[in-house]
Backbone bond lengths (Angstrom), bond angles and torsions (degrees), N, CA, C in turn:
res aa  C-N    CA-C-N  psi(-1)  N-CA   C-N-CA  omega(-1)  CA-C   N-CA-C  phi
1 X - - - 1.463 - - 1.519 111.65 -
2 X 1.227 133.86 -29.86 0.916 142.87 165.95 1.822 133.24 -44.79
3 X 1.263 81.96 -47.77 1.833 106.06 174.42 1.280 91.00 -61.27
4 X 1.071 118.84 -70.58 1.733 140.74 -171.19 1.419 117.21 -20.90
5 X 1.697 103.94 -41.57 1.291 126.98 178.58 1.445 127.64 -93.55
6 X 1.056 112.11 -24.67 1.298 135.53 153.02 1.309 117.16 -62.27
7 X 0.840 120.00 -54.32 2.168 128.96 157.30 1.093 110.94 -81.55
8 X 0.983 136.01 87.95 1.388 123.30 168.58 1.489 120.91 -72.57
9 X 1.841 101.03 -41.47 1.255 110.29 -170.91 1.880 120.29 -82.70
10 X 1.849 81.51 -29.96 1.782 93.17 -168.65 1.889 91.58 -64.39
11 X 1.182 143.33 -50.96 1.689 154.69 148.74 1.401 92.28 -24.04
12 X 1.120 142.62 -119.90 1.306 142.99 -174.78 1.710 115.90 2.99
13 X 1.460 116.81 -65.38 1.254 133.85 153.70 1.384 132.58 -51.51
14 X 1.272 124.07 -18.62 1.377 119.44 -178.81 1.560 101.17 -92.93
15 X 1.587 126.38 -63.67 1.502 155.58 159.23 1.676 103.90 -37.31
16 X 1.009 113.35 -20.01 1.936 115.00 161.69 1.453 116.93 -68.55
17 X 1.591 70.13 -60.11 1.865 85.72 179.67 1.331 121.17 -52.07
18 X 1.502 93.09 -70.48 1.445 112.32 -175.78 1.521 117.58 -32.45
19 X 1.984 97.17 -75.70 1.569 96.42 167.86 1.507 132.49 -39.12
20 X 1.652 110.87 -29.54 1.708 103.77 -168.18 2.218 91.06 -80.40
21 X 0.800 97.31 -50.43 1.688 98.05 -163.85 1.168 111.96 -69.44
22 X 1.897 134.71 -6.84 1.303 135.63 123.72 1.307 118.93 5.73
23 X 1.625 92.19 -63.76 1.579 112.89 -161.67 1.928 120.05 -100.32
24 X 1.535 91.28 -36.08 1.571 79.73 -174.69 1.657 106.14 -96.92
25 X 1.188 147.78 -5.48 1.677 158.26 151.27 1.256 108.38 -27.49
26 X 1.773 108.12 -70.17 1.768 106.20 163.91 1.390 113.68 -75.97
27 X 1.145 139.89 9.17 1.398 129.34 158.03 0.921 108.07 -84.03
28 X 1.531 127.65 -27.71 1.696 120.95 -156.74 1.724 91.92 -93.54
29 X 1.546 124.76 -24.27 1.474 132.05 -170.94 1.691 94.79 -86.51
30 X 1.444 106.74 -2.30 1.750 91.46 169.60 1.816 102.32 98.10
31 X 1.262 114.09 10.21 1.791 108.56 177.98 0.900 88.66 -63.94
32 X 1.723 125.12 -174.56 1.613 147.65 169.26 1.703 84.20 -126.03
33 X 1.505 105.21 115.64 1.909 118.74 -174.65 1.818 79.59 -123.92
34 X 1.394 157.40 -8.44 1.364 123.94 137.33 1.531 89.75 80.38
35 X 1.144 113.64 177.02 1.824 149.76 -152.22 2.028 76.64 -47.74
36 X 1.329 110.73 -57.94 1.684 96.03 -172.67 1.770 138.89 -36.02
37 X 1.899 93.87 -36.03 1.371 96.44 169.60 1.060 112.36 -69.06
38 X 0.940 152.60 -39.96 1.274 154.56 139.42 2.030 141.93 -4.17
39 X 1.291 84.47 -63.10 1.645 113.90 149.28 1.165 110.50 -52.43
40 X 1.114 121.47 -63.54 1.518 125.37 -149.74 2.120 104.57 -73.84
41 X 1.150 106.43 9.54 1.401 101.53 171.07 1.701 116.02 -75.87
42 X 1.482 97.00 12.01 1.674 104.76 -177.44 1.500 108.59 -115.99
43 X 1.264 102.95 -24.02 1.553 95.27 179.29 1.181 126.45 -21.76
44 X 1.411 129.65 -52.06 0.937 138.55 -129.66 2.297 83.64 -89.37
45 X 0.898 104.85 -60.00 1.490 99.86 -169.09 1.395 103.03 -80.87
46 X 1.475 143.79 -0.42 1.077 115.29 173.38 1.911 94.59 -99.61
47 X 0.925 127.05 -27.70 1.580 109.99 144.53 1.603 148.25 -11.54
48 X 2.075 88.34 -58.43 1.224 107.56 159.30 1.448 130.07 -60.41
49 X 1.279 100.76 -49.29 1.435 114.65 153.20 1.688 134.43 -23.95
50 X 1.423 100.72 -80.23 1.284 128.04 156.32 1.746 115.78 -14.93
51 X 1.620 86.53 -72.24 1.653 100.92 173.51 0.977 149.56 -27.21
52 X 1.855 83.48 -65.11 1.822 117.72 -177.19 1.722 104.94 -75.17
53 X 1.348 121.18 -16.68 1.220 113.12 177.03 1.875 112.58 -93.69
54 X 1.226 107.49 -26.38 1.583 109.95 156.13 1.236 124.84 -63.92
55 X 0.996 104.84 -66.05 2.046 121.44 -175.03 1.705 95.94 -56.29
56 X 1.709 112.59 -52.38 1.536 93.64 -156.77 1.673 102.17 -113.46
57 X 0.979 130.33 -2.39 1.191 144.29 -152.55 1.763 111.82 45.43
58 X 1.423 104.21 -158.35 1.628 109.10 -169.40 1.603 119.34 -35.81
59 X 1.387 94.01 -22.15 1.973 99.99 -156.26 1.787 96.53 -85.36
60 X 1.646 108.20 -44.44 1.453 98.90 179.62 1.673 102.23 -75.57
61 X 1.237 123.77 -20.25 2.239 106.06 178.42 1.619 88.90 -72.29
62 X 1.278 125.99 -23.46 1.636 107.14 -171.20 1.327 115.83 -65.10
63 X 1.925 102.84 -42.86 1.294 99.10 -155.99 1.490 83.19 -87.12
64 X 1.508 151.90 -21.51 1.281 132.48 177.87 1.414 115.87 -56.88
65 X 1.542 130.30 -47.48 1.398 137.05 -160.69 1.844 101.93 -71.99
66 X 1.924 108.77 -52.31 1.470 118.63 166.41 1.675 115.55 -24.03
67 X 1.401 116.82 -54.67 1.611 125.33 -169.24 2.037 98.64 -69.40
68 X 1.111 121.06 -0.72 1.368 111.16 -179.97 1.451 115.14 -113.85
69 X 1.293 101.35 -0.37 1.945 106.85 165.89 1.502 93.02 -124.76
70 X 1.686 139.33 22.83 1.295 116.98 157.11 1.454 99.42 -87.64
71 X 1.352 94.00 130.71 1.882 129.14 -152.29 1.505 95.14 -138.43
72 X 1.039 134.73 -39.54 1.440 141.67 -166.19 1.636 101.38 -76.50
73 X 1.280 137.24 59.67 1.703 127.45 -178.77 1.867 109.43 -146.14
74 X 1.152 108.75 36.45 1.430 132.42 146.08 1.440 85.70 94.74
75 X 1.660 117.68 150.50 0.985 135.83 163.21 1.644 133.51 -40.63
76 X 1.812 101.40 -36.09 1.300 110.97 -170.22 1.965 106.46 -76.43
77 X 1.022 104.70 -6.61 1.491 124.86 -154.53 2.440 83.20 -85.36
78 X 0.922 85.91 -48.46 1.904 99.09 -158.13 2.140 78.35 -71.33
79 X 1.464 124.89 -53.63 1.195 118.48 159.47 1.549 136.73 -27.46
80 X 1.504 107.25 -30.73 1.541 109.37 -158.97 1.346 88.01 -109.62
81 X 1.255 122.13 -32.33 1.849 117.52 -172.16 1.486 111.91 -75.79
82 X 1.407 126.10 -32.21 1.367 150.47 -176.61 1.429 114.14 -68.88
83 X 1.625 112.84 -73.71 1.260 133.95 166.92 1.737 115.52 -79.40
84 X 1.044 118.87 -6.65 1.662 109.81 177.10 1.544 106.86 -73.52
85 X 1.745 129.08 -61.35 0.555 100.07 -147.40 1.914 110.88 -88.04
86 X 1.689 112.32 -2.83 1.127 101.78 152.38 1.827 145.33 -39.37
87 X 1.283 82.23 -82.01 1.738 87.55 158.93 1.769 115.00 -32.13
88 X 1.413 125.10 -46.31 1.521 134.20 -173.24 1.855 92.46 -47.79
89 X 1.343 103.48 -71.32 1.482 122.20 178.26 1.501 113.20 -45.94
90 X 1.139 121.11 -25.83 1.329 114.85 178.37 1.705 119.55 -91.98
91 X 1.496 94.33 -18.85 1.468 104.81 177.65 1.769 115.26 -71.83
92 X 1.510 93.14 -53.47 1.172 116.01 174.65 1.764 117.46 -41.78
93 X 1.489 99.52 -48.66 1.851 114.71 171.44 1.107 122.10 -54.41
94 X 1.640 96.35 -47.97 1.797 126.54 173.66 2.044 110.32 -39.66
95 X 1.825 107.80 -69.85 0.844 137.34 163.55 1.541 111.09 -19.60
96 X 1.542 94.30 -85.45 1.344 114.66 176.32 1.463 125.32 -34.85
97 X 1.349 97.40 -37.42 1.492 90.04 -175.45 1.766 113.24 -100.06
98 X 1.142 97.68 11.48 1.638 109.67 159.77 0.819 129.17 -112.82
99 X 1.123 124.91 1.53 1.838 144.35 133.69 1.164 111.64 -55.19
100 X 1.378 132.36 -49.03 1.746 131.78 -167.61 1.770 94.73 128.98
101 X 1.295 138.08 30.08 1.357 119.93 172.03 0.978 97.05 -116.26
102 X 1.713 116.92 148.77 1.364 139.94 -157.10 2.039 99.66 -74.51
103 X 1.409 100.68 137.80 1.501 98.48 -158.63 1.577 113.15 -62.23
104 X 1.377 109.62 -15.46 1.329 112.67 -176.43 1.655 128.06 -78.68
105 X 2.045 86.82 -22.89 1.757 92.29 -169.47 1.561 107.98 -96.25
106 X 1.699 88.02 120.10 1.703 98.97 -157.81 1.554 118.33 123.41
107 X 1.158 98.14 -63.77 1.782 105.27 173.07 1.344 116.67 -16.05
108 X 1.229 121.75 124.24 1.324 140.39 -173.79 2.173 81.20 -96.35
109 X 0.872 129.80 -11.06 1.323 127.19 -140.21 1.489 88.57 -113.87
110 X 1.546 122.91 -19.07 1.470 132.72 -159.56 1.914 97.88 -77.95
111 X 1.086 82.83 -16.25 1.689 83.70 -179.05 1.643 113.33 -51.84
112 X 1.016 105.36 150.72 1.875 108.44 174.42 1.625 103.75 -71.52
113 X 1.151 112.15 166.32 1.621 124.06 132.26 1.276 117.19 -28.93
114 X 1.221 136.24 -78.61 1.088 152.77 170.41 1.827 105.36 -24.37
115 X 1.561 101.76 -72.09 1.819 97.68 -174.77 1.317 98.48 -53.06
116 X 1.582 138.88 -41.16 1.159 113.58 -144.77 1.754 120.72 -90.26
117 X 1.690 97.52 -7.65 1.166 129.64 157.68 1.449 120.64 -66.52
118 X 1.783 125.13 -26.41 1.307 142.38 176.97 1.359 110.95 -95.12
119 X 1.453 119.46 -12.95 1.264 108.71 -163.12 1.732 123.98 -93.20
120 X 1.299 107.81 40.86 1.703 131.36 167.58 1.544 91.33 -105.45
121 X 1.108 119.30 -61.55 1.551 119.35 171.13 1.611 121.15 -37.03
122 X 1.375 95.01 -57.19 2.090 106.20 177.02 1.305 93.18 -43.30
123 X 1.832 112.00 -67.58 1.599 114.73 -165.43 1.227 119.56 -36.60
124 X 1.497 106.71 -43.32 1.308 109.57 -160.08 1.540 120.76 -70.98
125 X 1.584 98.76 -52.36 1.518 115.78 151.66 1.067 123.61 -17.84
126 X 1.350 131.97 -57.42 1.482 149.45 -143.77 1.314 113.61 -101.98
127 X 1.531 97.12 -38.53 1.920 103.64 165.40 1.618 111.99 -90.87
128 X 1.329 105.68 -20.60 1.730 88.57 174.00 1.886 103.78 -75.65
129 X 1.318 118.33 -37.34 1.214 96.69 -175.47 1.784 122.38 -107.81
130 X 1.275 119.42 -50.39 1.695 106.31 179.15 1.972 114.80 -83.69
131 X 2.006 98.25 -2.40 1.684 78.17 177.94 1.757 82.80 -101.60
132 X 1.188 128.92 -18.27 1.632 103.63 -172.25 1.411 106.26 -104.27
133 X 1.101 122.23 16.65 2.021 133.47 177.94 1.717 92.92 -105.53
134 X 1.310 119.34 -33.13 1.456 114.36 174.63 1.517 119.15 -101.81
135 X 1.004 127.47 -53.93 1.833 140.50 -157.67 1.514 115.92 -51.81
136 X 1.739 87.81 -34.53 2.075 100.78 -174.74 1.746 95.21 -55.12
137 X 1.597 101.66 -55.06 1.627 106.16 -154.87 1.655 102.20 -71.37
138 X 1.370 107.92 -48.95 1.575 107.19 -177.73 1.436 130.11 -61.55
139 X 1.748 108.49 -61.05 1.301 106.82 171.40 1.970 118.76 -87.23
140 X 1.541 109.75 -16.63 1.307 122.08 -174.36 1.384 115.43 -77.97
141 X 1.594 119.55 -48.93 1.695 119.40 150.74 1.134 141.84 -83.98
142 X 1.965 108.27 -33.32 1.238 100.22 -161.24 1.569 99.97 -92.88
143 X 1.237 113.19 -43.79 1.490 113.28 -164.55 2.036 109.72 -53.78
144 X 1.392 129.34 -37.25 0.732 146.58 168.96 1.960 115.40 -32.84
145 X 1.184 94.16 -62.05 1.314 132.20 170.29 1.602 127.34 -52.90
146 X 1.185 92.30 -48.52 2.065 126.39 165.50 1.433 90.90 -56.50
147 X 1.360 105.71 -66.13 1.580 111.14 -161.35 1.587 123.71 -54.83
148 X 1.250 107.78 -33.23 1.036 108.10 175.96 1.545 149.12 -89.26
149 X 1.580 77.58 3.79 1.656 95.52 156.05 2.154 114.56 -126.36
150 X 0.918 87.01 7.50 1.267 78.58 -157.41 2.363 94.49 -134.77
151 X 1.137 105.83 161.09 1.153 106.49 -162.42 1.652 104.81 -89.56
152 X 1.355 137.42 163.47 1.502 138.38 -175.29 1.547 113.03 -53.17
153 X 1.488 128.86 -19.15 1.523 145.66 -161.99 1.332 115.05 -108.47
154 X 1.232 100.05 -13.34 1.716 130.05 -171.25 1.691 108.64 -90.23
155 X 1.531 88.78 -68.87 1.510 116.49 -175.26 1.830 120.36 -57.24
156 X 1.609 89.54 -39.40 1.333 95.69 -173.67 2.094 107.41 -91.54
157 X 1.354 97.75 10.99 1.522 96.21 -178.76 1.702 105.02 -97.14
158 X 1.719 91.58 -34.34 1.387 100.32 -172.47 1.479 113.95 -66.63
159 X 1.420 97.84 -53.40 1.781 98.84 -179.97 1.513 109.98 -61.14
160 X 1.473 141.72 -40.77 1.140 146.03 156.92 1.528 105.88 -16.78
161 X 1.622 117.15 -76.36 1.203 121.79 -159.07 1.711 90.89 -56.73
162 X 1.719 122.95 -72.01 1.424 110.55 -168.35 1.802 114.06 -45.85
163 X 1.152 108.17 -28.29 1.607 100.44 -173.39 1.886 105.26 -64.96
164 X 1.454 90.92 -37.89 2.021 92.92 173.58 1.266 109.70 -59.79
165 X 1.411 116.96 -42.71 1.478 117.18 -163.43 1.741 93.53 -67.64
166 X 1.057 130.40 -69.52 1.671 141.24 174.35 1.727 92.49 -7.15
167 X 1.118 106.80 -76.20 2.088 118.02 -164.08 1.242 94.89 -60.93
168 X 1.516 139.21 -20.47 1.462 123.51 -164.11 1.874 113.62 -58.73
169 X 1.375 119.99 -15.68 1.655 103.42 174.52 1.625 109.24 -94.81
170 X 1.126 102.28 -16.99 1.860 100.56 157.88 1.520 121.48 -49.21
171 X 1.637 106.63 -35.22 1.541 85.21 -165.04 1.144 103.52 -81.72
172 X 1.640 138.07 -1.63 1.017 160.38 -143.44 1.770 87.30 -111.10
173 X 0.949 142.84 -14.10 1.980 137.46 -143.41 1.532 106.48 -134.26
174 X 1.385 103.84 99.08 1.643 118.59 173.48 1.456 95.97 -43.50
175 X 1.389 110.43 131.27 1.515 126.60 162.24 1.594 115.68 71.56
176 X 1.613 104.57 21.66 1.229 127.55 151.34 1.656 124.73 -79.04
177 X 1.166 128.98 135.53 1.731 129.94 172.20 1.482 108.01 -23.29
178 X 1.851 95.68 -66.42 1.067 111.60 -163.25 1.706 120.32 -77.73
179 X 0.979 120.27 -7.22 1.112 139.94 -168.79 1.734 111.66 -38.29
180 X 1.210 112.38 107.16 1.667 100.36 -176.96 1.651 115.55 79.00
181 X 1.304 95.71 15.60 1.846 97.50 -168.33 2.262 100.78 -94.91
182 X 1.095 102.67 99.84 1.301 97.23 -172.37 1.412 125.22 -34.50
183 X 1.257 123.47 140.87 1.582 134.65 -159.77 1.431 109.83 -67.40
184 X 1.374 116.28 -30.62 1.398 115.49 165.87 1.130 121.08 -72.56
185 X 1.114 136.78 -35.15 1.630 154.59 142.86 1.199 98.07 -35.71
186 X 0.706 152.89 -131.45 1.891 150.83 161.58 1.393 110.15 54.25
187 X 1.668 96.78 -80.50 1.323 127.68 -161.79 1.746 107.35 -64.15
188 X 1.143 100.42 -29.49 1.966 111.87 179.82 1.018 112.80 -87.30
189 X 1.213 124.01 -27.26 1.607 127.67 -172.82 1.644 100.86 -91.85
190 X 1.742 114.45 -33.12 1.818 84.00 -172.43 1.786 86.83 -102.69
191 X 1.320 148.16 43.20 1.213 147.58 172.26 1.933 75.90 -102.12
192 X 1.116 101.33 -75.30 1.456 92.32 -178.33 1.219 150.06 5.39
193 X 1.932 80.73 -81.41 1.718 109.12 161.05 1.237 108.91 -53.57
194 X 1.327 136.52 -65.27 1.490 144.59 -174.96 1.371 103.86 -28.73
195 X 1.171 133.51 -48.23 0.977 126.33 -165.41 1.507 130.93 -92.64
196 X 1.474 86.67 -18.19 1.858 108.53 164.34 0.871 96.66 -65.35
197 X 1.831 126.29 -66.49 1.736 118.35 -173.89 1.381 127.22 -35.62
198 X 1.328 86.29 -42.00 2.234 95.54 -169.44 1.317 82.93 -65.07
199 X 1.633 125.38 -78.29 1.556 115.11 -169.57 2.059 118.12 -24.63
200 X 1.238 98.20 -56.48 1.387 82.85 -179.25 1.738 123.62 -87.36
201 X 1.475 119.21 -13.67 1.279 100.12 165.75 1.718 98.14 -69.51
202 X 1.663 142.28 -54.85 1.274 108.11 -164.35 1.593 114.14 -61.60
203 X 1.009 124.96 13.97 1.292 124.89 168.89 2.227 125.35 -74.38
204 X 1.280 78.02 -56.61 1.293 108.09 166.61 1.674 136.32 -105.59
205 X 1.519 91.24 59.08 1.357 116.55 166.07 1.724 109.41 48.42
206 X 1.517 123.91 13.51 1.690 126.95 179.33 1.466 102.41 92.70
207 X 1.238 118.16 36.14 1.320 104.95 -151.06 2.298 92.98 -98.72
208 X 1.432 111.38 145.43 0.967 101.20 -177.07 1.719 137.36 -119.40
209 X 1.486 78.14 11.10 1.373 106.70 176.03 1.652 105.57 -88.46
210 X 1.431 106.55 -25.74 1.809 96.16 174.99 1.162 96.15 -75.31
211 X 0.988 127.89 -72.09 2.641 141.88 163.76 1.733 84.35 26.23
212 X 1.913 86.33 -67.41 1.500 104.66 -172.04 1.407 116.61 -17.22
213 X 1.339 98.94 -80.13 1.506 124.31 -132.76 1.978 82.08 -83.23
214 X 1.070 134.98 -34.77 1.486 129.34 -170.40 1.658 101.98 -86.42
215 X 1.476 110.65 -7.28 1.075 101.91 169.26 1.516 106.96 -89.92
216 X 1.142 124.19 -36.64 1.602 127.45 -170.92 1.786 109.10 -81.12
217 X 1.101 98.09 -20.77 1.854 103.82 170.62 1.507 120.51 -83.57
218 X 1.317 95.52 -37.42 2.090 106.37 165.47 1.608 116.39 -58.06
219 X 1.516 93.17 -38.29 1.755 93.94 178.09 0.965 103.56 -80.69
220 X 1.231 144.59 -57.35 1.541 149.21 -173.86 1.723 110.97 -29.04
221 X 1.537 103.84 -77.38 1.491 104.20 171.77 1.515 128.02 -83.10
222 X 1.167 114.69 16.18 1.428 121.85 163.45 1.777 110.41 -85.87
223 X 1.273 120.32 -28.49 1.006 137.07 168.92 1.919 121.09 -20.44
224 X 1.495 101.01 -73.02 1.314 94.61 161.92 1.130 123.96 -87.41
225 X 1.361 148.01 9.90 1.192 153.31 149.79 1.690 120.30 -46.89
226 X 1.849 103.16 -32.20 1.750 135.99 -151.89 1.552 73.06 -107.28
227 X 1.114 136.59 -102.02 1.030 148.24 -158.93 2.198 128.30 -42.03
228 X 1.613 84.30 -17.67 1.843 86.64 161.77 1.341 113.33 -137.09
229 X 1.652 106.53 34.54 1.357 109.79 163.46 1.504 117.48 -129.26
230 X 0.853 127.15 60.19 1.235 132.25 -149.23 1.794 96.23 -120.01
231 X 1.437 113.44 125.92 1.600 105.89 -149.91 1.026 128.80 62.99
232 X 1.320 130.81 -21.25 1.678 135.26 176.24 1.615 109.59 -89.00
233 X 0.940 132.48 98.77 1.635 118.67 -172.85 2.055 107.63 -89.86
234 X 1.492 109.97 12.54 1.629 97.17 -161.68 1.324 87.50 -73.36
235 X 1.014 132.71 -89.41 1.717 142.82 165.63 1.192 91.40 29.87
236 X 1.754 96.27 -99.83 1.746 97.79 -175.91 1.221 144.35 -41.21
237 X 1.537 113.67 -33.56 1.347 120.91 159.19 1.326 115.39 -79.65
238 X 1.182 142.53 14.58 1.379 129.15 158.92 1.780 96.45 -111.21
239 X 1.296 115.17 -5.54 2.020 120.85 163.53 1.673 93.35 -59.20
240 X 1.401 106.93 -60.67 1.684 98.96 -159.23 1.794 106.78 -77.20
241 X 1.128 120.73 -19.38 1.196 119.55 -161.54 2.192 88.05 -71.62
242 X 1.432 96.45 -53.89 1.664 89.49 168.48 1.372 136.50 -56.54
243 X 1.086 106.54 -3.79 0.989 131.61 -157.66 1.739 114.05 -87.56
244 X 1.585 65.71 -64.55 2.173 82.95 167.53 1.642 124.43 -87.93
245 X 1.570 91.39 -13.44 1.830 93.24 153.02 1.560 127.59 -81.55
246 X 1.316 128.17 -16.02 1.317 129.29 127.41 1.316 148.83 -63.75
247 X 1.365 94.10 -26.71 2.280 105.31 153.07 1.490 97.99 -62.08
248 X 1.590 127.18 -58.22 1.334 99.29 -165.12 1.569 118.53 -72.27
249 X 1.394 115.65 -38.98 1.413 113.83 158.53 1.591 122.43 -37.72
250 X 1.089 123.62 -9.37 1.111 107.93 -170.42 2.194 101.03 -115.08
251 X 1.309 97.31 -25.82 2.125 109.51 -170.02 1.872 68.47 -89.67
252 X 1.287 146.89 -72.17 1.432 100.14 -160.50 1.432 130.86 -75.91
253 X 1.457 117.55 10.80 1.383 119.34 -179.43 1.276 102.58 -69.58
254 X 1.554 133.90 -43.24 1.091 114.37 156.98 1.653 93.22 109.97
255 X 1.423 140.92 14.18 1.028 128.09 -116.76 1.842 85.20 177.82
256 X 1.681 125.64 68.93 1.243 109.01 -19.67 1.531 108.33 -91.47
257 X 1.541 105.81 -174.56 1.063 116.43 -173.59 1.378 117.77 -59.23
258 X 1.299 121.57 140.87 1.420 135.41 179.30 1.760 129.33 -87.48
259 X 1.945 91.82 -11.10 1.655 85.93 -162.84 1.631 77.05 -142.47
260 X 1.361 136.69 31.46 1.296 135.47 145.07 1.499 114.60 -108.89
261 X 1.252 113.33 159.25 1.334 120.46 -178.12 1.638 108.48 -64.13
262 X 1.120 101.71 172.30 1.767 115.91 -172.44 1.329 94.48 -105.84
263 X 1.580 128.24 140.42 1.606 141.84 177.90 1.426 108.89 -120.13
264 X 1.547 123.88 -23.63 1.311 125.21 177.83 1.165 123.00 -52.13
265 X 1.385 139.62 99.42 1.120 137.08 163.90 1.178 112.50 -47.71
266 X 1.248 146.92 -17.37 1.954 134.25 171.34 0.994 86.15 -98.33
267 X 1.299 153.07 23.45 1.488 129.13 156.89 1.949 105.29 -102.88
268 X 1.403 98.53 -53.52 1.056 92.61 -173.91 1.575 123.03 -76.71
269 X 1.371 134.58 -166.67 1.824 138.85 -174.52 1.536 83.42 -88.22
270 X 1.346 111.70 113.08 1.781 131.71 148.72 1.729 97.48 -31.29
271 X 1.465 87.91 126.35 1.653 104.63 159.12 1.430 112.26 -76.03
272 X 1.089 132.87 5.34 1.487 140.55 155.76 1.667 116.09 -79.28
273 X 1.394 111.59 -15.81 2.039 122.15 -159.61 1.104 94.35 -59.25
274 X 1.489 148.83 -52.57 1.066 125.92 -144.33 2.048 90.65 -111.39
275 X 1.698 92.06 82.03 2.104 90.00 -146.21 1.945 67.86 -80.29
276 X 1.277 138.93 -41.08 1.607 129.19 -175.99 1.253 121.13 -114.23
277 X 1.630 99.00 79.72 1.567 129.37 -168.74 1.281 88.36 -96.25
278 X 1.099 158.45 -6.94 1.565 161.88 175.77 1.754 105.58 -103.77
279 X 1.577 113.37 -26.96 1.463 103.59 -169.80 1.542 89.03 -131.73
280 X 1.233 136.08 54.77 1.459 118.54 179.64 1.059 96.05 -88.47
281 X 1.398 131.49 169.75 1.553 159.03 155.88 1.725 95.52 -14.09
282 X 1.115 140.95 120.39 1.628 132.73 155.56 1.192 113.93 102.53
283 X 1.338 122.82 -8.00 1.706 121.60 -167.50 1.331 90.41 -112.62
């Protein structure tokens, strides 16, 4: 138990992994894993969970569970996670089809009547399960954790790479998104994201209920983008190429800084977290 606590993150990270690719390795080799693959779109934060009550006892599950009802981080913030990554998708379509790609493949716009009438439902879907089965552990423990030794440019490269490594038996999994999606492609697109996230949790006070919602809106309209590009990689590679022209727009805004350390105490793990380091779980 000790080690345990001493790592908080390298534990967090191994037991993520481990547990998710348990499950999707023989899925991707063709097992039948049943109602579990399924389940297992939570691993990832009840892990976090798990952790923060070993490593830190009560004070780090407090301050982990606290960051998923901070709700209070300005209106325009619930605007940019909602509507950002639409517009992204529409640019991208926009793009595309002034390149020579067919106007539909990609289209955030391809949606029916119907989806766009459903799509409080999609949201909802999408944040109850892959942004709130992922966001607790990624942006709710680990990034926190990153931060506090390590600078916003640092943090968000590192968690990037483990978040790529996480999807790597997907690309491997018939009738997966990612399925067949080249590893360098992968690896650029969620370094990307990573770094949008960090930008907007230090925006919003660590908060992980927004994590949420930009995680469940990215999947949403990436959707047909995944679904009529399949063998076609231009799409996607002109996704990340925008992608990282808004990472840099965003590390030279300066605003906040990307290659100085973090001082926010609601961003970073309270020097109080481990408040029953004498009574945690096992000791």
């Amino acid at each position: 138990m000790r080690i345990l606590r001493r790592y908080p993150l390298v534990t967090f990270v191994v037991l993520a992994v481990g547990a998710t690719w348990a499950v999707w390795i023989p899925r991707a080799l063709g097992a039948p894993v049943g109602v579990v693959g399924l389940l297992w779109t939570w691993t990832v934060s009840l892990v976090a969970i798990v952790v923060a009550l070993l490593t830190g006892g009560r004070g780090a599950l407090r301050d982990l569970l606290s960051r998923l009802v901070r709700w209070r981080v300005g209106w325009r913030w619930y605007v940019v996670v909602l509507l950002g990554p639409v517009l992204f998708a529409a640019l991208v379509a926009v793009l595309g089809t002034v390149l020579g790609a067919a106007w539909d493949a990609g289209n955030p716009l391809v949606f029916t009547a119907s989806d766009w009438a459903a799509l409080p439902v999609f949201l909802l879907v999408a944040a109850l399960t892959d942004g709130l089965g992922e966001e607790l552990g990624w942006r709710g423990f680990a990034l926190p954790r990153l931060l506090s030794r390590r600078t916003p440019l640092v943090a968000s490269l590192v968690l990037g790479a483990i978040w790529a490594a996480w999807h790597l038996p997907l690309v491997w999994t018939p009738g997966a998104a990612l399925h067949q999606r080249p590893l360098w492609l992968l690896v650029a697109d969620l370094m990307a994201k990573s770094m949008i996230f960090t930008w907007v949790f230090l925006h919003t006070r660590g908060s992980v209920l927004i994590a949420v919602l930009l995680h469940a809106s990215m999947n949403v309209f990436a959707l047909p983008l995944a679904a009529t590009s399949a063998g076609d990689e231009a799409l996607p590679l002109l996704a990340v190429v925008l992608e990282w022209l808004v990472v840099g727009a965003v590390v030279l805004s300066g605003r906040p800084s990307f290659v100085r350390r973090v001082r926010d105490p609601e961003v970073l793990v309270p020097s109080a977290a481990p408040l029953d380091r004498g009574r945690s779980v096992g000791s």
